[in-house]
py3Dmol code that shows the C-alpha trace and the ligand (Angstrom):
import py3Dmol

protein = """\
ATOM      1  CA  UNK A   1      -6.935   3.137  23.695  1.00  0.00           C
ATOM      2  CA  UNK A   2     -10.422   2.037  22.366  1.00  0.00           C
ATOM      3  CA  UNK A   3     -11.058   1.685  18.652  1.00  0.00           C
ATOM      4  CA  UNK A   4     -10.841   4.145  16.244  1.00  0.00           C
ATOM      5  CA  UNK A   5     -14.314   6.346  15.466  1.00  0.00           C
ATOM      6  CA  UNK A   6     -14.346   6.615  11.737  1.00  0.00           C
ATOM      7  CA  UNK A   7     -17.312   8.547  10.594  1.00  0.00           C
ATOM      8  CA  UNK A   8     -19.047   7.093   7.581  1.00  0.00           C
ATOM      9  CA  UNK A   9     -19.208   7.895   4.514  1.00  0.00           C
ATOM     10  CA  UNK A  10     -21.823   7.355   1.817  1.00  0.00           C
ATOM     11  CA  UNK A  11     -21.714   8.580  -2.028  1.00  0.00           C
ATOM     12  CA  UNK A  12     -24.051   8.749  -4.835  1.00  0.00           C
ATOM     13  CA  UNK A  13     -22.169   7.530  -7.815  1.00  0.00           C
ATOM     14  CA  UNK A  14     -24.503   8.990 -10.278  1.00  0.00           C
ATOM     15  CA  UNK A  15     -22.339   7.839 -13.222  1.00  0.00           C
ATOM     16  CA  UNK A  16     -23.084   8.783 -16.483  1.00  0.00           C
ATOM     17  CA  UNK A  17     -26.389   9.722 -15.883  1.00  0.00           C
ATOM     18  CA  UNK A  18     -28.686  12.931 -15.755  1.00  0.00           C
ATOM     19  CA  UNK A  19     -28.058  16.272 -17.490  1.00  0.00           C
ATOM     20  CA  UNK A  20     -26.632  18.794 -15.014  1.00  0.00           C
ATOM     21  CA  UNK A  21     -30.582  20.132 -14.318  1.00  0.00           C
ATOM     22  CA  UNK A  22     -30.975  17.362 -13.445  1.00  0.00           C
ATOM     23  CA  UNK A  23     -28.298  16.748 -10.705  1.00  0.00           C
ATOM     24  CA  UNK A  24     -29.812  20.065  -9.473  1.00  0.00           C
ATOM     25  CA  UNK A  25     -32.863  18.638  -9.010  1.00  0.00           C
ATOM     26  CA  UNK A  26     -31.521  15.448  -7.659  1.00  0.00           C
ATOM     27  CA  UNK A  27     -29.439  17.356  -4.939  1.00  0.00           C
ATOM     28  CA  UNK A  28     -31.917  19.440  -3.769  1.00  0.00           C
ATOM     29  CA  UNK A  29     -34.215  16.535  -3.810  1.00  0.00           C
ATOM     30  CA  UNK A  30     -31.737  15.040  -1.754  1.00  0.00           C
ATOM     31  CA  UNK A  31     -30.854  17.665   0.553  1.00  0.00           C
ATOM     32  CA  UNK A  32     -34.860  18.376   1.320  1.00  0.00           C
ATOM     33  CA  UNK A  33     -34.522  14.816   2.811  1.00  0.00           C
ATOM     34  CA  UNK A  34     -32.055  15.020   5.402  1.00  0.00           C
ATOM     35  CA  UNK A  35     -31.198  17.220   8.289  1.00  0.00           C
ATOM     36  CA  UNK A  36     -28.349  18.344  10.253  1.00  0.00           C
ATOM     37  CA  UNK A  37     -28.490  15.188  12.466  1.00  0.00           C
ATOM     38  CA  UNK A  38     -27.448  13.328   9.394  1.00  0.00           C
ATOM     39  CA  UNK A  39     -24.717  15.474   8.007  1.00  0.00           C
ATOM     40  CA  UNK A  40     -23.710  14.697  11.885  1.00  0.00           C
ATOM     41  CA  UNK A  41     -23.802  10.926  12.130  1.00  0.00           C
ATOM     42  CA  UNK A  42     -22.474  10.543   8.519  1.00  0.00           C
ATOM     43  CA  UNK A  43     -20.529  12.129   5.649  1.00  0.00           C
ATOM     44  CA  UNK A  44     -22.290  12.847   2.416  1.00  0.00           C
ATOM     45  CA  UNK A  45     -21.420  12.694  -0.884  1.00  0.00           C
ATOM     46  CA  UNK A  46     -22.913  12.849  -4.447  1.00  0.00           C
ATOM     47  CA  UNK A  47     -20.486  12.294  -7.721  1.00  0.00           C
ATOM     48  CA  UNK A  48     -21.993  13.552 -10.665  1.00  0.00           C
ATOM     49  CA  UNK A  49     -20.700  14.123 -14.176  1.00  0.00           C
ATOM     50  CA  UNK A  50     -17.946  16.562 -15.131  1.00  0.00           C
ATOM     51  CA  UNK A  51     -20.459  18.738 -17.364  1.00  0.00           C
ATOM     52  CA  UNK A  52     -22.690  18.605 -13.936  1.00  0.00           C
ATOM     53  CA  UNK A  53     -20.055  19.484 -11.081  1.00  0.00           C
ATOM     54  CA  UNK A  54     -20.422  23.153 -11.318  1.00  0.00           C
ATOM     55  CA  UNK A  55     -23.970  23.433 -11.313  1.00  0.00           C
ATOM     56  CA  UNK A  56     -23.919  21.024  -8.344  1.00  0.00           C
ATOM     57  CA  UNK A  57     -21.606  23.014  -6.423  1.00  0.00           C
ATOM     58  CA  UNK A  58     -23.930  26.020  -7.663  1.00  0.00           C
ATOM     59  CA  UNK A  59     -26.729  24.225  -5.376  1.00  0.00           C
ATOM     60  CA  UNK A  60     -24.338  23.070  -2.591  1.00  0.00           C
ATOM     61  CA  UNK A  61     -22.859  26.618  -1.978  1.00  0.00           C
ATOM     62  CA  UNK A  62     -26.289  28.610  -2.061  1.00  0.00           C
ATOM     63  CA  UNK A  63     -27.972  26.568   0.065  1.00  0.00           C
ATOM     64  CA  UNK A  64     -25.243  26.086   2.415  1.00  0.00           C
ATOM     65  CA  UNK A  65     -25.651  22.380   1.991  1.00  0.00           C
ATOM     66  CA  UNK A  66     -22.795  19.556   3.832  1.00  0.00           C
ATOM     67  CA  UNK A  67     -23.272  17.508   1.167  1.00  0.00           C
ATOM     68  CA  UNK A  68     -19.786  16.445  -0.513  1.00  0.00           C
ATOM     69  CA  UNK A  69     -19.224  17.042  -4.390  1.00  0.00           C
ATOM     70  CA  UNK A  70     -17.475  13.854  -5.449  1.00  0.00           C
ATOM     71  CA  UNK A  71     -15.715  13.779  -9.429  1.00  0.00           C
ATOM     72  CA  UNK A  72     -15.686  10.230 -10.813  1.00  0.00           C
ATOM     73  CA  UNK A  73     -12.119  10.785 -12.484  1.00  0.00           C
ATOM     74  CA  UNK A  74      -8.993  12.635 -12.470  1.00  0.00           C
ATOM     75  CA  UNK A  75      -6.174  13.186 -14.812  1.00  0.00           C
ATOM     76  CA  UNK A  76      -2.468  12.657 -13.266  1.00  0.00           C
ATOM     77  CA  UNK A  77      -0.830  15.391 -14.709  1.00  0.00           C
ATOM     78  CA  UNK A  78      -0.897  18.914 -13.685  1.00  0.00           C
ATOM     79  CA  UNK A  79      -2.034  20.086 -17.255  1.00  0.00           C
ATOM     80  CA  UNK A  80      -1.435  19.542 -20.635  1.00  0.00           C
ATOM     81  CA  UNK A  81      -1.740  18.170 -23.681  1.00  0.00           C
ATOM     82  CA  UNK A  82      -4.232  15.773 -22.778  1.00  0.00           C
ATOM     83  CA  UNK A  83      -7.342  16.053 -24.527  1.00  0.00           C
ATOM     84  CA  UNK A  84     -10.619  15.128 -23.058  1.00  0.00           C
ATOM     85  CA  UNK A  85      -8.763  15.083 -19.706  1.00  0.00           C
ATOM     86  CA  UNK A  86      -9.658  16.998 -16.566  1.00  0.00           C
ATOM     87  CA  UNK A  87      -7.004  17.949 -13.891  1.00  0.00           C
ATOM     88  CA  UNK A  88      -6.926  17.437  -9.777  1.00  0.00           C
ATOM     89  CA  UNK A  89      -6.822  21.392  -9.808  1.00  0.00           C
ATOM     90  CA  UNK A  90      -9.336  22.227 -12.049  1.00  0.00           C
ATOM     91  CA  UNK A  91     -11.650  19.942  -9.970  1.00  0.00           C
ATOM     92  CA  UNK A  92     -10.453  21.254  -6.810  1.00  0.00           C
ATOM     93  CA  UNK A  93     -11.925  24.762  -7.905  1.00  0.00           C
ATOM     94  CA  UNK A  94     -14.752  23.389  -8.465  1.00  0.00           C
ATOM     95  CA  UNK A  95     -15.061  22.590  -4.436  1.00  0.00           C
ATOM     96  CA  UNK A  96     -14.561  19.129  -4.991  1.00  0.00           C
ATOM     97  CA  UNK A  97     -13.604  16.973  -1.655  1.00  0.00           C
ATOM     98  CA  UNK A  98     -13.342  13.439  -2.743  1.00  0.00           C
ATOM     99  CA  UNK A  99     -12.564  11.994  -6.362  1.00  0.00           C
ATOM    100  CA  UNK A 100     -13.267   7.775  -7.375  1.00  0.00           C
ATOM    101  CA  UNK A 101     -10.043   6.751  -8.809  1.00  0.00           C
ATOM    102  CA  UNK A 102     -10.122   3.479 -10.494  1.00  0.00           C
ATOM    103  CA  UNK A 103     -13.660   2.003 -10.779  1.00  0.00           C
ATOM    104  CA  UNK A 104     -14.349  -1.031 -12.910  1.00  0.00           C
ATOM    105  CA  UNK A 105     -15.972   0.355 -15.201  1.00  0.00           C
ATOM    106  CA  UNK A 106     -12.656   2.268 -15.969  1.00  0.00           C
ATOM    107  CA  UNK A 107     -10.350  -0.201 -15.221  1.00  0.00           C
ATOM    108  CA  UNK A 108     -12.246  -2.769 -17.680  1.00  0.00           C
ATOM    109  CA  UNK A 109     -13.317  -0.583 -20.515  1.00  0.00           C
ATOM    110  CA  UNK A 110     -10.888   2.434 -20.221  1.00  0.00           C
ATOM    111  CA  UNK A 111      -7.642   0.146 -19.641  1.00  0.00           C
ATOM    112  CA  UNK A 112      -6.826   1.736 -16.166  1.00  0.00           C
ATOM    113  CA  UNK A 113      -4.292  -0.426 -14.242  1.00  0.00           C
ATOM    114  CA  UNK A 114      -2.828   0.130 -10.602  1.00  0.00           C
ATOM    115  CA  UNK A 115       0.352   2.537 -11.666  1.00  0.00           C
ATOM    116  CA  UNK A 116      -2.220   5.126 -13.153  1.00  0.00           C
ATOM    117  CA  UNK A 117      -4.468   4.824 -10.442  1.00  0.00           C
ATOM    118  CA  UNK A 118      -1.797   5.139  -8.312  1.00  0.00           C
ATOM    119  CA  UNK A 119      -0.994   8.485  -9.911  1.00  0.00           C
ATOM    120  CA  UNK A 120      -4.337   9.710 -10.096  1.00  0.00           C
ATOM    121  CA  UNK A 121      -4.930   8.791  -6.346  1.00  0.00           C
ATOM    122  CA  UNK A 122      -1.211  10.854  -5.591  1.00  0.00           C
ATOM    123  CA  UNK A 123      -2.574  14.046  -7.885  1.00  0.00           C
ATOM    124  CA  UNK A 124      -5.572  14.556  -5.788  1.00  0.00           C
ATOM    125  CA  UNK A 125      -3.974  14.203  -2.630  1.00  0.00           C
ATOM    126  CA  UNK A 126      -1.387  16.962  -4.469  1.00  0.00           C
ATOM    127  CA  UNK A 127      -4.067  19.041  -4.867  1.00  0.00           C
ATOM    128  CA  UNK A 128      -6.381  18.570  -1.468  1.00  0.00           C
ATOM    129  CA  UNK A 129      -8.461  16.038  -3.134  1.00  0.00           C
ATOM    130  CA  UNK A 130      -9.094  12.662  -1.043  1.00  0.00           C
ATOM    131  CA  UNK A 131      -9.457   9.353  -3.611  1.00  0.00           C
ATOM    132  CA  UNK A 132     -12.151   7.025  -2.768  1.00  0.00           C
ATOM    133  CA  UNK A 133      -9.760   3.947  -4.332  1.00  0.00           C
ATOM    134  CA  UNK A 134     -11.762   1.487  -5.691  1.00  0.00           C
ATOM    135  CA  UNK A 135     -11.219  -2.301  -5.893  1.00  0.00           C
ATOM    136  CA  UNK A 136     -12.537  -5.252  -6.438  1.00  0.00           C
ATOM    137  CA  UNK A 137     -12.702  -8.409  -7.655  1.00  0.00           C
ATOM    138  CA  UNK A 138     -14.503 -10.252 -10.896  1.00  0.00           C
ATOM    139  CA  UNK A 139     -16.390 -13.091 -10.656  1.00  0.00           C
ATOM    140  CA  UNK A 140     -13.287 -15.711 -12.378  1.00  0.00           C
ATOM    141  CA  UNK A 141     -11.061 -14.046  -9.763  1.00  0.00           C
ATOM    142  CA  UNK A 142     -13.659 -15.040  -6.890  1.00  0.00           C
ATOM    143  CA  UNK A 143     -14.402 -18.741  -8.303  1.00  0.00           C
ATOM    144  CA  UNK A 144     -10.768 -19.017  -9.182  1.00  0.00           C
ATOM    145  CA  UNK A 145     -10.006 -18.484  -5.440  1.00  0.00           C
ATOM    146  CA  UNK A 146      -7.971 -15.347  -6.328  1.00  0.00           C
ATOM    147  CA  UNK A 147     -10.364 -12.564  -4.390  1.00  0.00           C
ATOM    148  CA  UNK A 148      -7.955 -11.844  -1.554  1.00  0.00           C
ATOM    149  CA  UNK A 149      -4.812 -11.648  -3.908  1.00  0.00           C
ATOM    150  CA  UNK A 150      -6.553  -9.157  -6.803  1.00  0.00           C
ATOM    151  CA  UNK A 151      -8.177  -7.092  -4.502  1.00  0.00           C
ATOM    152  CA  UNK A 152      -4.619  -7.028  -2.112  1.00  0.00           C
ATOM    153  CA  UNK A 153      -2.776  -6.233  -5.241  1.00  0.00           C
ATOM    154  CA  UNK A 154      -4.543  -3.490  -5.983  1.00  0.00           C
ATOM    155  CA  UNK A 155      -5.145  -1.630  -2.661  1.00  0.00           C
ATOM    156  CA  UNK A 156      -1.213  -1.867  -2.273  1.00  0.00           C
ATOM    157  CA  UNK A 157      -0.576  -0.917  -5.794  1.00  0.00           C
ATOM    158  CA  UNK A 158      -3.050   2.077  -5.254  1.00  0.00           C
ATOM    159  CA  UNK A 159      -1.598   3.232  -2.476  1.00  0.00           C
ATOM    160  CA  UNK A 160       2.143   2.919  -3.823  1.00  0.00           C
ATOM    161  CA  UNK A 161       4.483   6.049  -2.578  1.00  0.00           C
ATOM    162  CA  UNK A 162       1.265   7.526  -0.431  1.00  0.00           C
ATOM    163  CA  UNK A 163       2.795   8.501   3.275  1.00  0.00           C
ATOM    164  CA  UNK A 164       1.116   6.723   5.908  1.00  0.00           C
ATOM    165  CA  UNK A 165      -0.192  10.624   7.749  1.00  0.00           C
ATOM    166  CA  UNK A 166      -1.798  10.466   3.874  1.00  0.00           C
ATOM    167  CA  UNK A 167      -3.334   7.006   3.407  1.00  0.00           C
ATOM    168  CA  UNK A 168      -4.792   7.829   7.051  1.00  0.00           C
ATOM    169  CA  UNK A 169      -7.168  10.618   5.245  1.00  0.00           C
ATOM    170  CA  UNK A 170      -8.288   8.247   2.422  1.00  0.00           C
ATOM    171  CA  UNK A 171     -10.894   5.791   1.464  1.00  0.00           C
ATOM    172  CA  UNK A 172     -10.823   2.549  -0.210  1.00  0.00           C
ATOM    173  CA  UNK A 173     -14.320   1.143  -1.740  1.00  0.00           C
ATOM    174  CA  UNK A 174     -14.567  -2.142  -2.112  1.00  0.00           C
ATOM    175  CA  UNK A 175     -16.837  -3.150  -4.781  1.00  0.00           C
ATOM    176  CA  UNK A 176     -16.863  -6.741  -6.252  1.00  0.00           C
ATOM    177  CA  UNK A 177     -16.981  -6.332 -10.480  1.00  0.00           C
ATOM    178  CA  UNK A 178     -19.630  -9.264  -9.822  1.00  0.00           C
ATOM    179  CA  UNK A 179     -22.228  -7.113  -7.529  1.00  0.00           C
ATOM    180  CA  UNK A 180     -21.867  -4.344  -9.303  1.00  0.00           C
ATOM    181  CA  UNK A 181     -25.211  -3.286 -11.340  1.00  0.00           C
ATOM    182  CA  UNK A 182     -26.174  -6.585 -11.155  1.00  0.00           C
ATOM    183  CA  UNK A 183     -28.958  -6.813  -8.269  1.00  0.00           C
ATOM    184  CA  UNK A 184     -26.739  -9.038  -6.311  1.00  0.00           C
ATOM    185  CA  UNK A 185     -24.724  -7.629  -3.418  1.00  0.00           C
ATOM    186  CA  UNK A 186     -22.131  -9.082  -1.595  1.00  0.00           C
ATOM    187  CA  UNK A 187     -23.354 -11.236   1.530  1.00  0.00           C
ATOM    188  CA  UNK A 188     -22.213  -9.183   4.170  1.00  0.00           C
ATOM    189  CA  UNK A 189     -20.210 -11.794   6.080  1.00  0.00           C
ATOM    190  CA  UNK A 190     -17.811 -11.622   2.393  1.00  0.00           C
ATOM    191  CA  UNK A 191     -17.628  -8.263   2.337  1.00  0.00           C
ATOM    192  CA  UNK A 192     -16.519  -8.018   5.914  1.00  0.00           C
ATOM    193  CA  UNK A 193     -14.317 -10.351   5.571  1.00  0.00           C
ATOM    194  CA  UNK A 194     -12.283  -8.658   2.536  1.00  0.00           C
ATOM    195  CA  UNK A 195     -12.747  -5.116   4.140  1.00  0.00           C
ATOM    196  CA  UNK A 196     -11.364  -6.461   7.282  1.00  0.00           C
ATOM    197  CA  UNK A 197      -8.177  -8.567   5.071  1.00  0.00           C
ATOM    198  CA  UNK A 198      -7.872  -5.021   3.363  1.00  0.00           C
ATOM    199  CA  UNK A 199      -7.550  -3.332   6.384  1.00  0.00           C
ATOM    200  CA  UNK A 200      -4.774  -5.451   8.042  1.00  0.00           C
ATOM    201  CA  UNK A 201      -2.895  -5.413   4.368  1.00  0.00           C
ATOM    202  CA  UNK A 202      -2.855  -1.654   4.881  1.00  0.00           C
ATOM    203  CA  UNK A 203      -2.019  -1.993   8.775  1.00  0.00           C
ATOM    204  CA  UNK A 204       1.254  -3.938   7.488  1.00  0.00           C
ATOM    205  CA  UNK A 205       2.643  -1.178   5.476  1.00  0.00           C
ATOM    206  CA  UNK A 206       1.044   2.127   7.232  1.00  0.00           C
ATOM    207  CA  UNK A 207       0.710   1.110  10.907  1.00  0.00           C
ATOM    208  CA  UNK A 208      -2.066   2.938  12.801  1.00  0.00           C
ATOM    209  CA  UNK A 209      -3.213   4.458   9.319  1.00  0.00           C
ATOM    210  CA  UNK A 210      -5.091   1.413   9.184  1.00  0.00           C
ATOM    211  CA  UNK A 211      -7.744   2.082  11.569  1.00  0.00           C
ATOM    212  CA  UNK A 212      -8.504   5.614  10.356  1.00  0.00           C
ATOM    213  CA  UNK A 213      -8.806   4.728   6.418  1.00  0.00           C
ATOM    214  CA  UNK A 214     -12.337   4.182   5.635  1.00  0.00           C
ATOM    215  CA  UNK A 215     -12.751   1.185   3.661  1.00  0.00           C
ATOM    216  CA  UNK A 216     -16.769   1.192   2.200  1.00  0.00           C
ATOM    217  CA  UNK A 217     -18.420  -0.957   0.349  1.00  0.00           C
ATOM    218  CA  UNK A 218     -20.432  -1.024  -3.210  1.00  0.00           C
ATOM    219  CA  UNK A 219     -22.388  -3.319  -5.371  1.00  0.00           C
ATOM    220  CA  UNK A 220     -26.141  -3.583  -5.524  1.00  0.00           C
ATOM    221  CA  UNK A 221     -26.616  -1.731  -2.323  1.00  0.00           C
ATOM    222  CA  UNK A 222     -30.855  -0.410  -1.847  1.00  0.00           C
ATOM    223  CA  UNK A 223     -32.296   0.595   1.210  1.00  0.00           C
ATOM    224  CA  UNK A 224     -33.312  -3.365   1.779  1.00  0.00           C
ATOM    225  CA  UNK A 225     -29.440  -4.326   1.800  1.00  0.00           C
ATOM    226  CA  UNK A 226     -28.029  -1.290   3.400  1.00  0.00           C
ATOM    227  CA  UNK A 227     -28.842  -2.616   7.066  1.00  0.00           C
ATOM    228  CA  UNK A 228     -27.297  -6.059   7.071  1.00  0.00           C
ATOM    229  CA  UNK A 229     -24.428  -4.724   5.133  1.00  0.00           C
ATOM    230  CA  UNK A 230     -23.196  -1.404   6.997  1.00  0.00           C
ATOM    231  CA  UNK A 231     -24.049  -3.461  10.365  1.00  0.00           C
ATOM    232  CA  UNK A 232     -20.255  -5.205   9.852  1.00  0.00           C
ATOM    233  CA  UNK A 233     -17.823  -3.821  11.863  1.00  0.00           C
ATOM    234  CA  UNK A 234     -15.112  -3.070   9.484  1.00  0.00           C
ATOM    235  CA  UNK A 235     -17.725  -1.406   6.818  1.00  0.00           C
ATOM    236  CA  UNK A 236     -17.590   2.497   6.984  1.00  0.00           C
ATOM    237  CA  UNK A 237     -20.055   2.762   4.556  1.00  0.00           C
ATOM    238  CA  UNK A 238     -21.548   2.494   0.916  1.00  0.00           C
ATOM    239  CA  UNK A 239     -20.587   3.743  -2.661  1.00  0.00           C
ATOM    240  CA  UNK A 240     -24.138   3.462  -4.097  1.00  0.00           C
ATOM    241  CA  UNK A 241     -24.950   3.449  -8.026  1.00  0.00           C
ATOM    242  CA  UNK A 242     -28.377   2.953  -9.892  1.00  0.00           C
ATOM    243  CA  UNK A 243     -30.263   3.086  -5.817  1.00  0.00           C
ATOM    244  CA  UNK A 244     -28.543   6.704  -5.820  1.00  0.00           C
ATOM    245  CA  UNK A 245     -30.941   8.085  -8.768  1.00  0.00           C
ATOM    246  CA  UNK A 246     -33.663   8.339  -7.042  1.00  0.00           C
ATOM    247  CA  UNK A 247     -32.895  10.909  -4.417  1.00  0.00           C
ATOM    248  CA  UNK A 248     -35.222   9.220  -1.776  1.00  0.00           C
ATOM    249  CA  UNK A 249     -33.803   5.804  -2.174  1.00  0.00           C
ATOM    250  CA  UNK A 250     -30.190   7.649  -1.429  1.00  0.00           C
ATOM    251  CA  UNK A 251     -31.368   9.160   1.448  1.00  0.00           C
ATOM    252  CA  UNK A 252     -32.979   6.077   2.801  1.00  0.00           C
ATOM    253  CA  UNK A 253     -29.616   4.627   2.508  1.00  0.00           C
ATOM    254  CA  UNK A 254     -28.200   7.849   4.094  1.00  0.00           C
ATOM    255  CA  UNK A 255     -30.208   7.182   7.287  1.00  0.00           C
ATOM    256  CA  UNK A 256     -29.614   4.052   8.016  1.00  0.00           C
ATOM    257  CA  UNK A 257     -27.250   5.399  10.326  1.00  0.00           C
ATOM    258  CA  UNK A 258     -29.262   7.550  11.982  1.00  0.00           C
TER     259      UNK A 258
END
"""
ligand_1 = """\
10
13P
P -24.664 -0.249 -8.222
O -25.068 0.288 -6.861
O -25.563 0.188 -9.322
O -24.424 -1.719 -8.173
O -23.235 0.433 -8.553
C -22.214 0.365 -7.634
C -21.100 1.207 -8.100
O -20.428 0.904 -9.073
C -20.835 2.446 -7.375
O -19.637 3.024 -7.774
"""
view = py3Dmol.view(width=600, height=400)
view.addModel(protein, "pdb")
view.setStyle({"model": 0}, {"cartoon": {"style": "trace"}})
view.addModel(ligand_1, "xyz")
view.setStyle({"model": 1}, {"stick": {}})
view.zoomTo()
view.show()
């Protein structure tokens, strides 16, 4: 059997940015950019606020658009008393496909560790949602020598009590804490290297799940990086922040494989 096609997938991580006109704008922007022989070649996505998701999917359903609504965070529970929280279910009715489950941002200022984004990552799939996991390393870690380790630790940690048929369907996004809204991406031959040491960490536990879970990459990608990083072979594609504002920058991203 030849390798595994995984199609790839790129997402807009809008963070908290732009007032839910605004992600109108910026998804119509974005849609007027690309054509069907994108949505084709590659899955897209766009993850805006909470207070923005239904006024996205608004856009998205009237104009028929393949463009994936991504949340940014999920609550584990069902419901309850949880204040400020939002549930996998209430986001699923909202016609979202994908979720981000433990970020950086959230893990460092929000005090997220690996059981609750282990549960968050198990709620979606409860509900029909797919996690984009995300990991990564910060810059002590990487001088320290302890990339492989952290970043191991957390994928497996992540993906705790997930059936194999299940982690098959996810996606893991590696972004370095270092590369991350800082102007300096990964070299490519680094993040290739981790993506590919992720992917045989998974192949140890889940088998043949290994070659279908797409495993992207994020941190200071613009359409002048994109290239020479979604060129690696293990790299199914890019979780893109500040480039993603501009909806011509994300598309330019968007077609570099096509
Ligand atoms: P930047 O592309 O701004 O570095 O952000 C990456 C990121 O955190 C996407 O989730």
């Amino acid at each position: 059997m030849g390798p595994v096609a995984r199609k790839p997938l790129m997402v807009g991580n809008w963070k908290m940015h732009g007032t839910y006109f605004e992600a109108m704008q910026w998804v119509q922007a974005l849609s007027y950019q690309l054509d069907l022989a994108d949505y084709d070649r590659v899955d897209v996505g766009v993850a805006p606020s909470f207070t923005s998701l239904r006024s996205v999917q608004t856009v998205v359903q009237m104009d028929d658009l393949p463009i994936h609504i991504v949340a940014q965070n999920v609550h584990w529970a069902k419901e309850g008393a949880h204040t400020g929280e939002v549930s996998a279910r209430m986001l699923a009715k909202l016609a979202v496909s994908h979720v981000i489950v433990g970020h950086s941002e959230r893990r460092r200022h929000f005090g997220e560790d690996d059981r609750m984004v282990n549960r968050k990552a198990r709620a979606a799939l409860s509900d029909g949602i797919v996690p984009i996991v995300a990991v990564g390393e910060t810059l002590e870690e990487r001088e320290a020598g302890d990339a492989e380790e952290t970043v191991g630790r957390q994928v497996s940690g992540a993906l705790a009590r997930i059936p194999s048929d299940q982690v098959a369907r996810l996606v893991v996004a590696y972004e370095p804490v270092w590369a991350i809204g800082t102007g300096r991406h990964a070299r490519p031959s680094v993040a290739q290297e981790m993506i590919s040491h992720l992917r045989n960490r998974i192949r140890s536990r889940h088998g043949e799940a290994a070659d279908q879970v797409r495993i992207i990459y994020g941190g200071s990608i613009n359409p002048g990086n994109v290239a020479a990083l979604m060129a690696k072979r293990d790299i199914d594609g890019g979780l893109i922040g500040g480039a993603s504002l501009d909806p011509g920058t994300l598309a330019a991203c968007v077609k570099y494989w096509t």
